[in-house]
Structures are given as structure tokens and as C-alpha cells.
BAZA-127133 format. One record per atom (N, C-alpha, C): x, y, z; residue in one letter. Coordinates in pm, whole numbers, plus 50000, padded with zeros to 5 digits. Example, Ala and Ser with C-alpha at 12.3 -4.5 7.8 and 13.67 -1.06 7.14 Angstrom:
2
513194943150780a;512304955050780a;513204967050780a;512854977550708s;513674989450714s;512905000350787s;
This chain:
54
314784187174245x;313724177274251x;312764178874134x;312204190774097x;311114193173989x;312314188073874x;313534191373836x;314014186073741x;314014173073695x;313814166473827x;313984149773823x;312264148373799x;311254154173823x;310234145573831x;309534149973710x;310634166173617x;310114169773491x;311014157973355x;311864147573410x;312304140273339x;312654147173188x;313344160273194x;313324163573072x;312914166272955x;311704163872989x;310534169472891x;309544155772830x;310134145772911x;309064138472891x;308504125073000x;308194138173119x;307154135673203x;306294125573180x;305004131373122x;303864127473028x;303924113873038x;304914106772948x;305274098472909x;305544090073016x;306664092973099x;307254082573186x;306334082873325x;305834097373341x;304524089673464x;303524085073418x;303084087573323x;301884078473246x;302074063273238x;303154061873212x;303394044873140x;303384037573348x;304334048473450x;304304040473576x;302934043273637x;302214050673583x;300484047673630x;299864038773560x;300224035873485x;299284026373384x;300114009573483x;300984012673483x;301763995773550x;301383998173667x;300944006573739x;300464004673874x;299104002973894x;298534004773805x;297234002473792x;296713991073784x;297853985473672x;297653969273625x;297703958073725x;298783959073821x;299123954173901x;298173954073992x;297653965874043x;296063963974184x;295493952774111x;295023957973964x;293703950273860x;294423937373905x;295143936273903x;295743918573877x;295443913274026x;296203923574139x;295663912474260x;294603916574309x;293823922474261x;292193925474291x;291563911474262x;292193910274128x;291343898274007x;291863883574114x;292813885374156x;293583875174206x;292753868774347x;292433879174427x;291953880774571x;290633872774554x;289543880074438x;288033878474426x;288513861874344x;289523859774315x;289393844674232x;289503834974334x;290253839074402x;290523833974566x;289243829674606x;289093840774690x;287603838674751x;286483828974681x;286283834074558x;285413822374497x;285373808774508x;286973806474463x;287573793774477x;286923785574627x;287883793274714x;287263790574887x;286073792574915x;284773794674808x;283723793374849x;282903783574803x;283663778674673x;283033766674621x;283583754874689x;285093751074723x;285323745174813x;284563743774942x;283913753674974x;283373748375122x;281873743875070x;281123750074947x;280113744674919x;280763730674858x;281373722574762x;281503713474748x;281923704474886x;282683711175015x;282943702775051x;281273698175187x;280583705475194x;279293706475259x;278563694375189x;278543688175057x;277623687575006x;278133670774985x;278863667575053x;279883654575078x;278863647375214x;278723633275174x;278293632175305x;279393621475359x;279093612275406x;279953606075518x;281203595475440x;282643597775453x;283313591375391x;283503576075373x;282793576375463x;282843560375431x;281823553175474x;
């Protein structure tokens, strides 16, 4: 197992690069979630601010 997770001497490298892509990925649906929400909050303020359709 330590052989496999010492990747031959370049560890460093290959868990670094899959922390850095896992990282990116939260950042992205973090960014994704809070864009969300915003979205669905201006929607309900735009749609509040509507008065009677006809």
C-alpha cells in the first residue's frame, strides 16, 4: 500500500495536482450553490414587487 500511495517517487506531484482538482471542484459548487441562492432571491424579490397581472 505505502508503495502505491509513494507513487514512485513522485508523490508530491500526483497528490498535489489531486488536491488542487479537489479543491477546485468544492470552489466551483460552492460558487455554484451561493449563485443559486442569489438568483432565487432576486427572483422572489422581483417577483414581490409585481403587482396584479392583469
Amino acid at each position: 500500500m505505502s508503495e502505491f500511495l509513494g507513487m514512485g517517487g513522485y508523490a508530491p506531484y500526483v497528490w498535489s495536482a489531486w488536491g488542487a482538482s479537489a479543491l477546485a471542484i468544492v470552489a466551483l459548487i460552492v460558487f455554484a450553490l451561493l449563485e443559486r441562492a442569489g438568483a432565487d432571491a432576486r427572483l422572489r424579490e422581483l417577483e414581490g414587487d409585481e403587482g396584479p397581472c392583469e
